[in-house]
MISEVEX-928584 format. One record per atom (N, C-alpha, C, O): residue in three letters; x negated, y, z. Coordinates in steps of 0.1 Angstrom, whole numbers, plus 5000, padded with zeros to 4 digits. Layout:
BEGIN
ALAXYZ;...
END
This chain:
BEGIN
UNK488050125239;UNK487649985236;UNK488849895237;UNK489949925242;UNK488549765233;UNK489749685233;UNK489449565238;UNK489949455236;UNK488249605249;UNK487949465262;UNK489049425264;UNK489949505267;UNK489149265262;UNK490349185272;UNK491349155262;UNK491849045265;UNK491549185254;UNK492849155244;UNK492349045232;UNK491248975233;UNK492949035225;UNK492748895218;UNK494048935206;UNK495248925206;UNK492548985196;UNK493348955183;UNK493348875172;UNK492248845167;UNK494548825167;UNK494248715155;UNK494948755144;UNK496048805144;UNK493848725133;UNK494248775117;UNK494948645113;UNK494448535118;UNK496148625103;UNK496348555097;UNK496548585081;UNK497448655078;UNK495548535071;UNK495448575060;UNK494948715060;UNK494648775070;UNK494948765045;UNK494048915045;UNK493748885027;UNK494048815018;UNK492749005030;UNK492249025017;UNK491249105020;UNK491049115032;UNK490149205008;UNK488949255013;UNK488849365025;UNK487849365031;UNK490049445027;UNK490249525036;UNK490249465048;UNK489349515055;UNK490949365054;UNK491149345062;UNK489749275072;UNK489849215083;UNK488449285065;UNK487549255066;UNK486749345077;UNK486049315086;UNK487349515069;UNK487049615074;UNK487749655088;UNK487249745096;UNK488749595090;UNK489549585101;UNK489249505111;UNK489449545122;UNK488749365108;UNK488549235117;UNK486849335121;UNK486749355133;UNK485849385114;UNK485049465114;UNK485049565126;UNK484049585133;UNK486049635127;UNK486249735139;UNK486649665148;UNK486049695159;UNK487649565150;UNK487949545164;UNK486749435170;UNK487049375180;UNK485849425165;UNK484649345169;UNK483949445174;UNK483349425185;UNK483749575167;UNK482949635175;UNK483249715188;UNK482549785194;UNK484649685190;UNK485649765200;UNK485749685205;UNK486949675208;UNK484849525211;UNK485049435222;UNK486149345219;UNK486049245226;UNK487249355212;UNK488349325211;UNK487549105207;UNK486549065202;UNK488649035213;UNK488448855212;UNK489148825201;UNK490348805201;UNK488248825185;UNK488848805177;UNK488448695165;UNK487348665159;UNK490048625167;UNK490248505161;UNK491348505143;UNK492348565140;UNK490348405136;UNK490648435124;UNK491648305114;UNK490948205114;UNK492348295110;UNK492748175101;UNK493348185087;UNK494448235085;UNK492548125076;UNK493248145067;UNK491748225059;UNK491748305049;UNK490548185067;UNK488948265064;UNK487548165059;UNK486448195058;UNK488348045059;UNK487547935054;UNK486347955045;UNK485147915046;UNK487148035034;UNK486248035022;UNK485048135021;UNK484248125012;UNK485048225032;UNK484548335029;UNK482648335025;UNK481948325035;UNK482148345017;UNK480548375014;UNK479648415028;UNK478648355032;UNK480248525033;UNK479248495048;UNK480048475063;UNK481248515063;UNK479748435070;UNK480148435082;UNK480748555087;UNK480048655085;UNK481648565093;UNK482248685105;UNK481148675116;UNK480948565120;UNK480448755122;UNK479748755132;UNK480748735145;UNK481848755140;UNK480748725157;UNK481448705167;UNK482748675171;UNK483448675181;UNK483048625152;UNK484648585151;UNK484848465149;UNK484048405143;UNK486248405156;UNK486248255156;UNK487348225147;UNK488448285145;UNK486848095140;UNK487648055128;UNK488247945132;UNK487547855138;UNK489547945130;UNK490847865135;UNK492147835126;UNK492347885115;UNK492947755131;UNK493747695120;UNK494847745128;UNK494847765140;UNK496247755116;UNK497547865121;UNK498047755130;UNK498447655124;UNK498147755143;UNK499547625150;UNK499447735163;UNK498547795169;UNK500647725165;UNK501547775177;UNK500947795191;UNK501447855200;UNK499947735192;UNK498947775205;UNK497947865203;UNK497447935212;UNK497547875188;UNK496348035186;UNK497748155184;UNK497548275185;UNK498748105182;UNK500148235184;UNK499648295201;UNK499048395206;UNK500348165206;UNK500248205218;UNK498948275231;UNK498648275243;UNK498548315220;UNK496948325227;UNK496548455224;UNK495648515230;UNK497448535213;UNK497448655209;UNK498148795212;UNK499148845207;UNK497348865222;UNK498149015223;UNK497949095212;UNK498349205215;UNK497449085200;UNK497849165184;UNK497649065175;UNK496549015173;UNK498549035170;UNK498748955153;UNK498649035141;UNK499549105138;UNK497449025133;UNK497249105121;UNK497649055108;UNK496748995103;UNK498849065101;UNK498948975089;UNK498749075075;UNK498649195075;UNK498749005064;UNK498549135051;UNK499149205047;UNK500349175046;UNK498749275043;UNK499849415037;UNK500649385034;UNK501549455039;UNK501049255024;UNK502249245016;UNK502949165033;UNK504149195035;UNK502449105041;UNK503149075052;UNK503048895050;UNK501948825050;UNK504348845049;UNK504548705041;UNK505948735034;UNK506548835036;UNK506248665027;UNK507248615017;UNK508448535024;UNK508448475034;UNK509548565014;UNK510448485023;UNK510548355028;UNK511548315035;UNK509448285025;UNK509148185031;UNK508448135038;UNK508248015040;UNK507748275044;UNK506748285053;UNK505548245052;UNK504748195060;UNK505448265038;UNK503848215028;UNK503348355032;UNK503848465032;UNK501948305037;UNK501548455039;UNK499648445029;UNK498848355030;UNK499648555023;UNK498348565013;UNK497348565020;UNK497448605032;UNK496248505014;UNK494848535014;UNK493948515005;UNK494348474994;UNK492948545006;UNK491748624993;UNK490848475001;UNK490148444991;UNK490648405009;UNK489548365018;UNK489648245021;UNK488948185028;UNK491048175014;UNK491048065018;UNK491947965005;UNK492848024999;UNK491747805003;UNK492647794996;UNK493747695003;UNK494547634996;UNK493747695013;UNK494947635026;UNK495847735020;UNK495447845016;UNK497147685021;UNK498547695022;UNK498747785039;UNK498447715049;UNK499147905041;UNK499547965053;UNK501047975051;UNK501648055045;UNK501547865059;UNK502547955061;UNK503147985076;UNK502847905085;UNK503848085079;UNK504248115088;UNK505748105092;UNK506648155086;UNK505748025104;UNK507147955108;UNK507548025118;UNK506748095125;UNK509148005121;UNK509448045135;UNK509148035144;UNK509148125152;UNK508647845147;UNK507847865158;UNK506747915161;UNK506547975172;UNK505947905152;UNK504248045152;UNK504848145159;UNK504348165171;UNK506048235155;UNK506348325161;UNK506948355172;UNK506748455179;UNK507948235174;UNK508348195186;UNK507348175197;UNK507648235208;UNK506248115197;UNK504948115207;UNK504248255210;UNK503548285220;UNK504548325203;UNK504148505204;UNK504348525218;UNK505448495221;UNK503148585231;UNK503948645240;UNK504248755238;UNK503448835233;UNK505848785240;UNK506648895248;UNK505549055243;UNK505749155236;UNK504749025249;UNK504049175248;UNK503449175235;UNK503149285232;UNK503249085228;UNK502549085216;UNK502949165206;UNK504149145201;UNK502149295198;UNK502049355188;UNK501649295177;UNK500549245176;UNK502649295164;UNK502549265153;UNK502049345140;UNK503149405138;UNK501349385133;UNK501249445123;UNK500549395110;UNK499549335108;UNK501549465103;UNK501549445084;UNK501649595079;UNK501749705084;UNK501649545068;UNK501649635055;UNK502949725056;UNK503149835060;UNK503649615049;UNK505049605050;UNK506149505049;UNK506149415041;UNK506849525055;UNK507649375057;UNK508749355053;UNK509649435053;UNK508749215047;UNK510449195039;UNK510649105045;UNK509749035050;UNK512549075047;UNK513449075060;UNK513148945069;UNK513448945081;UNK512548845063;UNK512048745069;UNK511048775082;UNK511348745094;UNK510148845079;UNK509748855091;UNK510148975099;UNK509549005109;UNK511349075093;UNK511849145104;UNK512749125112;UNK513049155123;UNK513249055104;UNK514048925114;UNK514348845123;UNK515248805130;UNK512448795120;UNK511948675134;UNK511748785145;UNK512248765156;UNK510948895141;UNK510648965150;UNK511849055160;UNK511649085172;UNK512849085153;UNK513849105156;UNK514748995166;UNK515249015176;UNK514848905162;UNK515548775171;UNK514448745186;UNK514948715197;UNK513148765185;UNK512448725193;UNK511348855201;UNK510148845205;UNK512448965201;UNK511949125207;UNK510349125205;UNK509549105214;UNK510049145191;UNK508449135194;UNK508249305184;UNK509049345176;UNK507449345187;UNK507149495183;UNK506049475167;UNK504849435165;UNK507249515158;UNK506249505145;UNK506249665136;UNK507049745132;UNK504749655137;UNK504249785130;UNK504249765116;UNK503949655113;UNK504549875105;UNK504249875090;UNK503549955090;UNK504050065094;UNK502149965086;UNK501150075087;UNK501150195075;UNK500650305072;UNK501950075068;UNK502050145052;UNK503350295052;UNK503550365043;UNK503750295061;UNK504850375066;UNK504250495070;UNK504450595062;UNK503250525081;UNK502550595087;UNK502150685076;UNK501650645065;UNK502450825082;UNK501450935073;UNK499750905071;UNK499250905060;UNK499350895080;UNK498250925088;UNK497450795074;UNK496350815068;UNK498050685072;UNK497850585065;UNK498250625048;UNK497250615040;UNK499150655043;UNK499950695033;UNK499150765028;UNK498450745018;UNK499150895038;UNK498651015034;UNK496850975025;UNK496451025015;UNK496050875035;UNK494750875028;UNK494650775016;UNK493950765006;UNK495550725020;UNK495450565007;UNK496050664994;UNK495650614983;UNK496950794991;UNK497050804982;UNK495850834974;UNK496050844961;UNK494650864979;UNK493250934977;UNK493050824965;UNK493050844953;UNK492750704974;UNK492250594961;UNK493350534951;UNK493050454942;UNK494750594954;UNK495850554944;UNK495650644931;UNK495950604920;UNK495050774936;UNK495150854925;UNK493950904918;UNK493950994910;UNK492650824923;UNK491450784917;UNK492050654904;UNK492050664892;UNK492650534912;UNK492450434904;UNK493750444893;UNK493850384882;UNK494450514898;UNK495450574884;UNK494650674868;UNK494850664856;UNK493850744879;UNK492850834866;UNK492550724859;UNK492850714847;UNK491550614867;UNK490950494856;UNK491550474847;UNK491150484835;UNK493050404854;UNK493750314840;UNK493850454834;UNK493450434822;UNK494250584834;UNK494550624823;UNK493850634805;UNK494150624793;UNK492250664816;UNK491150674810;UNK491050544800;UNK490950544788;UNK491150434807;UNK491150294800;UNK491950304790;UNK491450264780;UNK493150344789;UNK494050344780;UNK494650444773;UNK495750434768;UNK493750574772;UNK493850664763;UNK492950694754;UNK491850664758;UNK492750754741;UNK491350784735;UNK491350954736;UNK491051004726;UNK491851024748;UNK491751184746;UNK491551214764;UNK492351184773;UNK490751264765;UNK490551344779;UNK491351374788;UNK492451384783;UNK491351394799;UNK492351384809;UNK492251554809;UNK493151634810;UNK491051584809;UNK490851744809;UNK491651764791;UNK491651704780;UNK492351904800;UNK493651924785;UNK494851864782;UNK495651934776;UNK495151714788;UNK495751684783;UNK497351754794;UNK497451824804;UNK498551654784;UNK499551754792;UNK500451644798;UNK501251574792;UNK500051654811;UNK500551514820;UNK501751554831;UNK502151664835;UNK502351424835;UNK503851454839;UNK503651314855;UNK503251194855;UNK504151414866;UNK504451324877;UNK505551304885;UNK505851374894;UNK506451214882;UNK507651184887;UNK507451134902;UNK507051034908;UNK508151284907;UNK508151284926;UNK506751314928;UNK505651294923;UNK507651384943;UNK506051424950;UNK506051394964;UNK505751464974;UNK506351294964;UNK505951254979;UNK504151254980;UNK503351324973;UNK503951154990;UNK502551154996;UNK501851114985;UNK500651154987;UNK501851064975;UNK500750994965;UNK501251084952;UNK500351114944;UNK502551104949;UNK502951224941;UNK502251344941;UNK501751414932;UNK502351374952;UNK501151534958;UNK500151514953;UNK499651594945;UNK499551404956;UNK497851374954;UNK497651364943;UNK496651424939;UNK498351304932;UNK497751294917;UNK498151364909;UNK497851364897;UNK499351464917;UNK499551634906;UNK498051714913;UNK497551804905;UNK497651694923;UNK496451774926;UNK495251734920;UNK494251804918;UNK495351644917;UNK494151544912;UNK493851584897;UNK492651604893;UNK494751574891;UNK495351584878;UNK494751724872;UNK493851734864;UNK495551824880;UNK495151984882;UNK493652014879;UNK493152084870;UNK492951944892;UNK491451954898;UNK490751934884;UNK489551974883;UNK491251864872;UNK490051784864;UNK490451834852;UNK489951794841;UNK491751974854;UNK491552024838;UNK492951964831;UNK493251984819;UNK493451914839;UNK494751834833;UNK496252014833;UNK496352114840;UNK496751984825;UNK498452074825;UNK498951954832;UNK498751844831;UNK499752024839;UNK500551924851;UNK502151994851;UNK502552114852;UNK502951864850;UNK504451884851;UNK504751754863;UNK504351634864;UNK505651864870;UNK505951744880;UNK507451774880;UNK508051874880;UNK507851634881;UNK509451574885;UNK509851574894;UNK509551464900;UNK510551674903;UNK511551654918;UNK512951594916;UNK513751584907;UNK512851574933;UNK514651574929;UNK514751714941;UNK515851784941;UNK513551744951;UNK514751824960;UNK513851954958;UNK512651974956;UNK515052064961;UNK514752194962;UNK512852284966;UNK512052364961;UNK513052194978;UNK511652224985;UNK510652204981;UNK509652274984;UNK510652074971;UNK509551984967;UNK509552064953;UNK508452094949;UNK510652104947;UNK510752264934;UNK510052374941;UNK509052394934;UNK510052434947;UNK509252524954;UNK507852514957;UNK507152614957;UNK507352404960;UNK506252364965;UNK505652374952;UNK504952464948;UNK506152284945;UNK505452244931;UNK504852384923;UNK503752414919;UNK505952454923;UNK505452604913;UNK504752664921;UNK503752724916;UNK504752684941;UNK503852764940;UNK502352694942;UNK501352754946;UNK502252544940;UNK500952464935;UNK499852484922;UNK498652444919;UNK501352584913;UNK500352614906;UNK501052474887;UNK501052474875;UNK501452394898;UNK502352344887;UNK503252374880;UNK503352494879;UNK504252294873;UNK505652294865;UNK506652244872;UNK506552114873;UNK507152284875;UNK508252134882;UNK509652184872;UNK509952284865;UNK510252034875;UNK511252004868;UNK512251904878;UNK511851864888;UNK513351894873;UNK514351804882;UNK514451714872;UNK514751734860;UNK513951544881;UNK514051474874;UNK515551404866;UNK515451304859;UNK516251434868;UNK517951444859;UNK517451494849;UNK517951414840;UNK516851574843;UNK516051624834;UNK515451574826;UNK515451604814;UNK514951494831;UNK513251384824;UNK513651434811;UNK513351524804;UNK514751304808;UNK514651294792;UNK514551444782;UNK514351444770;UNK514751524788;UNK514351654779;UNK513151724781;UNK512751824774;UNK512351654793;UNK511051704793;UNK509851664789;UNK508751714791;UNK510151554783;UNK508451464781;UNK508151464767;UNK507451364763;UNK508551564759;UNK508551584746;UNK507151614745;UNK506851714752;UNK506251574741;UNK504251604743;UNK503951584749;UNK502751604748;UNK504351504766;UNK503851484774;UNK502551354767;UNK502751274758;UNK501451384773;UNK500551194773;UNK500451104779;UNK500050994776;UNK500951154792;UNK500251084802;UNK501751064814;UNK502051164819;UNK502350954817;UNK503750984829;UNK502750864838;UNK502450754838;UNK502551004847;UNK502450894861;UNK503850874868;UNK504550974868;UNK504450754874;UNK505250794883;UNK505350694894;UNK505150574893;UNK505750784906;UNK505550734920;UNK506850704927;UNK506850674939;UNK508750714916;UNK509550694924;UNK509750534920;UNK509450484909;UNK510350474931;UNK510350284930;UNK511550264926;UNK511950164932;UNK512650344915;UNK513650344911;UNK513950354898;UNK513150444893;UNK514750304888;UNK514650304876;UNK514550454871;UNK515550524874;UNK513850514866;UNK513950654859;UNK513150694847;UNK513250804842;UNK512250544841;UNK511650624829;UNK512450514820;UNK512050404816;UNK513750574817;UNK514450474811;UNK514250454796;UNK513350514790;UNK515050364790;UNK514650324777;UNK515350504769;UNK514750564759;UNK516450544774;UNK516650694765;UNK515550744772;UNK514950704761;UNK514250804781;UNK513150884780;UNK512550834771;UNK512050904762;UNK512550654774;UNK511050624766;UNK511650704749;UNK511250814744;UNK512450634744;UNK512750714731;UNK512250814730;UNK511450824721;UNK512550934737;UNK511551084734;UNK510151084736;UNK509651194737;UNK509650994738;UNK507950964741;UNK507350994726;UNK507950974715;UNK506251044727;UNK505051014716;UNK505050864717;UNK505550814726;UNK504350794706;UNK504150634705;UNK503050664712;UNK502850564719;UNK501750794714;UNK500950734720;UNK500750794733;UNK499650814739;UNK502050824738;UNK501650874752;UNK501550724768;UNK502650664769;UNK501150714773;UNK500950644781;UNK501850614797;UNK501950704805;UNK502150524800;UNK503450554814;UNK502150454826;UNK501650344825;UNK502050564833;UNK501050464845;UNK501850434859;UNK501550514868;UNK502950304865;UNK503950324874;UNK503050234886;UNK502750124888;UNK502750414896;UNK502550344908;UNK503350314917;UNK502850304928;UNK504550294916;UNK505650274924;UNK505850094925;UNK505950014915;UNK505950064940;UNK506149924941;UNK507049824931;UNK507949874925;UNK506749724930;UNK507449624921;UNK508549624925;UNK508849634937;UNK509349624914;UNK509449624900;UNK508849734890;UNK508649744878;UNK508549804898;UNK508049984894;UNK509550084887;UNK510750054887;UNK509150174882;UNK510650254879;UNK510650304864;UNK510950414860;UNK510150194858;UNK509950204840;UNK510750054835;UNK510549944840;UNK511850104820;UNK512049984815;UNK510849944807;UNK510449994797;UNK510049794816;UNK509249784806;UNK509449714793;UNK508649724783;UNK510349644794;UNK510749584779;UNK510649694767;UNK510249674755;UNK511349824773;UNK511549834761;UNK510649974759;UNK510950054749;UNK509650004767;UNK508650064764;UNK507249954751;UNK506550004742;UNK507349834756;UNK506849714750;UNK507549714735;UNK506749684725;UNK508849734733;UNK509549754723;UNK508749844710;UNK508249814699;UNK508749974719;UNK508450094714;UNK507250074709;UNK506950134698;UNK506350004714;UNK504750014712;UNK503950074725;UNK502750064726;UNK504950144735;UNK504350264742;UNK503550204753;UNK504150114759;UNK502450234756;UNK501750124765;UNK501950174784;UNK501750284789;UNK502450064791;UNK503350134802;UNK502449984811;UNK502349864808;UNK501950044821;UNK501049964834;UNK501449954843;UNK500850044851;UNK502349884851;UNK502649864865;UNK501149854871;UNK500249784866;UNK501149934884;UNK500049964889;UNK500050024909;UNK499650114916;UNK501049864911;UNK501349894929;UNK499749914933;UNK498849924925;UNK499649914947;UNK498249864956;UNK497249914953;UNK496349874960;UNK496850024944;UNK495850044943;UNK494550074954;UNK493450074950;UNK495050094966;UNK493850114972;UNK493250014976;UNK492150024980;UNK493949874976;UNK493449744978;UNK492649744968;UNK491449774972;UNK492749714953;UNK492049714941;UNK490649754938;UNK489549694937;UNK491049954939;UNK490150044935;UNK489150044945;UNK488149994941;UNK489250084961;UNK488650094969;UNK488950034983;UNK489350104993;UNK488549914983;UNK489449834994;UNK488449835007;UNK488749785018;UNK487049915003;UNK486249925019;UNK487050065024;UNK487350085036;UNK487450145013;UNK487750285021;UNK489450235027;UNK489850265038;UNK490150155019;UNK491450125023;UNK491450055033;UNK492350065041;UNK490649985034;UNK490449855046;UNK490049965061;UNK490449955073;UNK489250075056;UNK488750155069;UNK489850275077;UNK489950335088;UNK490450265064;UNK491650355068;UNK492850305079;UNK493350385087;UNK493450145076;UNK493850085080;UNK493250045091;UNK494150045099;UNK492050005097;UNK491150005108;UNK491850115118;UNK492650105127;UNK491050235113;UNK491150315123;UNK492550305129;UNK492550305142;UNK494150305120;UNK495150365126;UNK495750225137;UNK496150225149;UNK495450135129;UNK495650005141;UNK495149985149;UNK495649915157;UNK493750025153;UNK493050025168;UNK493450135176;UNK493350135188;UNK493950235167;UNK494050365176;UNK495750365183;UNK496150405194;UNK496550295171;UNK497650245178;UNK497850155187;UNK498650175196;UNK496850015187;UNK497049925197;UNK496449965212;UNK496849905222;UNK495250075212;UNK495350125221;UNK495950225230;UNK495750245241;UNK496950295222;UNK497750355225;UNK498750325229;UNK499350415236;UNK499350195228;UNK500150085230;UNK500250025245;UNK501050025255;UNK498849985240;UNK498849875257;UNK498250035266;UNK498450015278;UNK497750155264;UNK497750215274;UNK498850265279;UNK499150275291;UNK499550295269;UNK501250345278;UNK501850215285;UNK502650225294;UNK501550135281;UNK502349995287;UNK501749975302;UNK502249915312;UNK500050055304;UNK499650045314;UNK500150125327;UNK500150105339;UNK500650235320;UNK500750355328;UNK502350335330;UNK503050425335;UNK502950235327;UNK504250205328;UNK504250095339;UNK505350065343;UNK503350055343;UNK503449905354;UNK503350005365;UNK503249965377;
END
C-alpha cells in the first residue's frame, strides 16, 4: 500500500488516469493539477493549481510521458491552463522526492540533476517497453490496414530492427499470415531472427532488399529508409515509422515519390491508452514502493 505518501500528477493524458486510478486505490494522498477540464470527477482526488507549496508537499511527482519541453511546458489532455514547470516548482521538491516520466529531455534532467532529486523514465524499463510494444504493434497493423487495399495475410512485409517493439511486430506480422523480413544490425539479433522463423537481413543492405516488399515497418529512430531505398520501393508499397520523432524515413521525398510513409510515435497512448495507462500503473507503484521500502530499511 502507499499509506502516508502524497502523490501529485502534473498534466497527463488518458493513461495517466489509469495511474492516478491505482494509487487511489493503494491509499496513496493524491493531488492533481492541470485536471480542470475533465467530464467526471476523480473520486478521492484533490484538484489544485501548479505553485511551489503543492511541490513541496510531494513524496512522488507524476509528469507525462513526453515529460515537459524545454521550456518546461508540460502537456495535458484535461485542462486548457498553460502548465508550466519552473525551477522553483522543482526547487520546493523534498530531498526524498521521486520523480517520474515517460521520458525526459535535458531540461528537466538537468533540474533534477542540479537539485539531487531521483528521476525515473518508465519508458526505458523492460517490464514497461516490453508490454506497450503489444499495443504498438496492434495500432501499426491498423494504419497498415487503413492504407493498403491487399491483406496483411500474404503480403511480404519488412521490419527494420528488432529490438522490444521490433520483436513484437515481426511476431505479429508472422501470427496473421504475413512473409516477414527483418533488418538487423547485430549478429545475435541475425540469429534470433532466422531461427524465428523469419528472413533477416543487415540493414546496410536495405536498399537491395525491399524490391516487392509492401509494407516497411520500422522501429530504428535513425535516418535509414532513405531517399536511395525509397527509389527501389513499389509506388504502392507503404512505410509505417514507429520510431520517435523525427522517425527514420526521408519523408519529403517518399511524399516526392507518391509513396505513402506515416510517422507513427506513441502508439500505445493512441491505440490503447486504458491498457498503456495500466501498464504504466503497475510499474510506478511497484517501484515507488520499492523505493521508499529500501529507503526504510536503510534508516
Amino acid at each position: 500500500m502507499l499509506t502516508g505518501l502524497t502523490i501529485v500528477f502534473l498534466g497527463g493524458d488518458a493513461r495517466h488516469l489509469e495511474i492516478i486510478g491505482k494509487c487511489t486505490e493503494m491509499d496513496a494522498t493524491v493531488k492533481v493539477a492541470g485536471y480542470d477540464q475533465l467530464k467526471q470527477p476523480l473520486p478521492g482526488v484533490s484538484q489544485e493549481k501548479l505553485t511551489s507549496d503543492l511541490l513541496g508537499e510531494a513524496d512522488v511527482l507524476i509528469l507525462p510521458v513526453v515529460g515537459c519541453d524545454e521550456n518546461g511546458v508540460v502537456s495535458t489532455s484535461f485542462s486548457e491552463d498553460k502548465l508550466v514547470l519552473r525551477e522553483e516548482h522543482v526547487a520546493a521538491l523534498p530531498k526524498h522526492a521521486l520523480i517520474y516520466t515517460g521520458l525526459a529531455k535535458p531540461y528537466l534532467i538537468k533540474l533534477c540533476e542540479k537539485y539531487n532529486l531521483k528521476l525515473n523514465q518508465v519508458l526505458d524499463r523492460d517490464e514497461v517497453a516490453i508490454y506497450n510494444s503489444i499495443p504498438s504493434a496492434e495500432g501499426a497493423l491498423m494504419i497498415a490496414m487503413q492504407n493498403t487495399d491487399i491483406t496483411i495475410h500474404g503480403s511480404s512485409c519488412s521490419v527494420l530492427g528488432m529490438g522490444r517493439t521490433g520483436f513484437t511486430m515481426a511476431k505479429t506480422l508472422q501470427g496473421i499470415g504475413a512473409h516477414v523480413r527483418v533488418g538487423v544490425r547485430r549478429k545475435d539479433h541475425f540469429a534470433r531472427a532466422e531461427e524465428m522463423g523469419w528472413k533477416p537481413f543487415l540493414t546496410t543492405d536495405l536498399a537491395d532488399e525491399v524490391s516487392g516488399i509492401d509494407l516497411i515497418f520500422n522501429t530504428i529512430p535513425t535516418m535509414i529508409i532513405t531517399a536511395q531505398v525509397i527509389s527501389k520501393l513499389s509506388p504502392k508499397a507503404v512505410i509505417v515509422d514507429l520510431a520517435s520523432a523525427p522517425g527514420g524515413t526521408d519523408f519529403r521525398f517518399a511524399e516526392k515519390r507518391g509513396i505513402k510513409a506515416i510517422l507513427a510515435p506513441g502508439l500505445p497512448g493512441i491505440v490503447a491508452p486504458r491498457t498503456a495507462g495500466m501498464i504504466m500503473a503497475n510499474c510506478i507503484c511497484q517501484s515507488v514502493l520499492e523505493e521508499f521500502k529500501t529507503r526504510g530499511d536503510e534508516q
